[in-house]
Each structure stands twice: as structure tokens, then as C-alpha cells.
C-alpha positions, 0 to 999 in steps of 0.5 A: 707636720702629718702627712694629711697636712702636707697633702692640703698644703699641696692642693693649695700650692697648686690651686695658686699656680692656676692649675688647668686653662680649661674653665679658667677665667679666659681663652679669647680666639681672634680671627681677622681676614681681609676680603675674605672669610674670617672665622673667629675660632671656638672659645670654650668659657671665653669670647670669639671675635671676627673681622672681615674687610670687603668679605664675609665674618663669621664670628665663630662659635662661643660656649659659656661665653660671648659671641661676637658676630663680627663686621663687614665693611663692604666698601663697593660691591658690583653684582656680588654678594654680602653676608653679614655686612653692608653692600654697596652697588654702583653701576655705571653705562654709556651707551652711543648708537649712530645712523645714517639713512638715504632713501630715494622716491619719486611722487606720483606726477602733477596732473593737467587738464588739456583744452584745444581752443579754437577759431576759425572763418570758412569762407569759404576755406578754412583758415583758422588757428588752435592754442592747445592750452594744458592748466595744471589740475590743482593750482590752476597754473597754465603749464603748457601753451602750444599755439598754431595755424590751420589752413585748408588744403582741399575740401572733404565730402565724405563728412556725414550729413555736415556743412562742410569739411576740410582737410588741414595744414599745421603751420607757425607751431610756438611753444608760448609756455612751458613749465617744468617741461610739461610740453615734451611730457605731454606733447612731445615737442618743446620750443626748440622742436616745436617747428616739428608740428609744421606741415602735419595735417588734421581734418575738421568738419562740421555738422550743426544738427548732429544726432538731431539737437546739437553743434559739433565739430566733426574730427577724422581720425584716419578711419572714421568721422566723429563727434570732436566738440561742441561748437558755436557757428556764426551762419553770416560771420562764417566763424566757427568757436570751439573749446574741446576739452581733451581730458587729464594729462601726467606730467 
């Protein structure tokens, strides 16, 4: 055998021994990573494959051969981030607030019309009687009811131009009807405390042409006569009526 021959039958002993892996048939890379970062590798003339559990794959890089990006399994993800994969969020709160609040008020106060009532015979003393009659302004209930008698204890000249004029006891002094203590409110006396009016004065007069037209029950207040109330005056029975309406009262 000449020595070209054995040169070629080297080359081919070798040739089937596989020579050199670089671009040869094969060269795989794995890379697996598990809630990590998993890069398949660098294949040159094969495959790269990456796998990534709850992370992030990166399936490396492929020259002449194939790339496989990889897969993601994210399972549950709560405010994070997934690449190349599936993310799944669930989020759960539960939330319990409790309050305790105590307020006090008081409302503005129930408002009453005050009306004194009254009849008396003057014949030729005085001697009569008085209801001081308190309705409540709304419901029209009677709230309060004070009942007591007048009687003269000596007659008053000094009323202007008046028939007649007499200063007066309170005496018999009752508390018929109190509601919610309206009495006290207004006027400070109830039915255990009622007897206080007993033995106060009060000093009536009357007029039956006061400023030239009208009937009216004259008052002194312990300084001056004045106007009270209109009046009706029964010249031959010598009874004198009167409704005097004192305004509006709280209670």
C-alpha cells in the first residue's frame, strides 16, 4: 500500500470515530429552576430548553438549531410579577369597624297661652273669684289651672275716672291641674305650695268708658293705674266678667 493510500484510510478511520462535537449532530443544554430564574443554556447546532416553576424561564439561546422558550407555572401570585408564564392574583380582606355614640339635647320648651278668668258681684264690696287657666299652644290641653278668691279689703279712690276700685285678698288658692309641672314653671307654685298665694293682694278697678269707647278692667301695678282687660258689667246684677289673656308662657 503506497503511502497516499494510507493517508486516505486514515482520514476515514477517523471520519467514523466522530471527530469533533462542534457541528456535530447534537449538543442539547438543559437548564430547570424551581421559583427561580432558569436559563436553558447556549446551544450551538442543537436545542435549548428551559423550565421554570413559580418563576421566570428564559429558554436560552439557539444557533442553527431550535429555541424553546420554556414554561411557566405560576401557581398563585399576590402583587408580583410573571414573565413568560401565567399569573394568577387572589386576594382576600376582611374588614370590621364598630361605634358607639351617646348624644344628649334638650328641645326647645312647649309653649302656653295664659288666660285669667273671672267673675265678681260688687255690691257693694268686691267679692269674687279668679281661675288663671294655662292651654298649651299646640294640643290645646289645659296644662295648668289655678283657682282662687278675691276679696275686698277696703275700697281705692285714686282710679282715674272709674266706677269703683278695690284693693284685694287672695285667698283658697288650689292648683286644679298640673301637668308635667307646668304650674311651678310658670307660676311658681304647685299643689303642696299652692296655699302660698293666700293673703296676697291685687287691686282691681273699673272704668266702663275708658278712653271714650270701651269697658275695661283697671289694674295697679304699685305705681300706676292701667288698662287690664275688657270687661262686661252688668249695671243691675253688679257683676262684672272678664277673660284677660296674659300672653304666651314656656314651660
Amino acid at each position: 500500500m503506497t503511502s497516499r493510500t494510507l493517508f486516505f484510510a486514515a482520514a476515514l478511520a477517523l471520519v467514523a470515530c466522530g471527530g469533533d462535537k462542534d457541528g456535530g449532530d447534537s449538543a442539547e443544554t438543559t437548564g430547570t429552576a424551581t421559583g427561580g430564574t432558569a436559563t436553558g443554556g447556549t446551544a450551538t447546532g442543537g436545542t435549548a430548553t428551559g423550565t421554570a416553576t413559580g418563576g421566570t424561564a428564559t429558554g436560552g439561546t439557539a444557533t442553527g438549531g431550535t429555541a424553546t422558550g420554556g414554561t411557566a407555572t405560576g401557581g398563585t401570585a399576590t402583587g408580583g410579577t410573571a414573565t413568560g408564564g401565567t399569573a394568577t392574583g387572589t386576594g382576600t380582606g376582611t374588614g370590621t369597624g364598630t361605634g358607639t355614640g351617646t348624644g344628649t339635647g334638650t328641645g326647645a320648651a312647649n309653649t302656653a297661652l295664659l288666660t285669667r278668668v273671672g267673675v265678681a258681684t260688687v255690691d257693694p264690696a268686691y267679692a269674687g273669684s279668679e281661675s288663671l287657666e294655662l292651654v298649651d299652644d299646640s294640643s290645646g290641653e289645659m296644662v295648668c289651672q289655678i283657682t282662687l278668691d278675691l276679696t275686698a279689703t277696703g275700697p281705692r279712690d285714686d282710679c282715674p275716672d272709674c266706677m269703683w276700685g278695690f284693693d284685694l285678698e287672695i285667698s283658697n288658692t288650689m292648683v286644679v291641674t298640673d301637668v308635667d309641672g307646668a304650674c311651678m314653671t310658670v307660676h311658681g307654685i304647685d299643689a303642696d305650695t299652692a296655699s302660698s298665694w293666700d293673703g296676697m293682694s291685687r287691686t282691681y278697678g273699673y272704668n266702663d268708658d275708658y278712653v271714650g269707647h270701651a269697658q275695661i278692667l283697671m289694674f295697679f301695678d304699685g305705681v300706676a293705674w292701667g288698662p287690664g282687660t275688657y270687661a262686661v258689667w252688668d249695671d243691675e246684677m253688679r257683676t262684672i266678667d272678664y277673660e284677660w289673656v296674659e300672653g304666651f308662657y314656656d314651660y
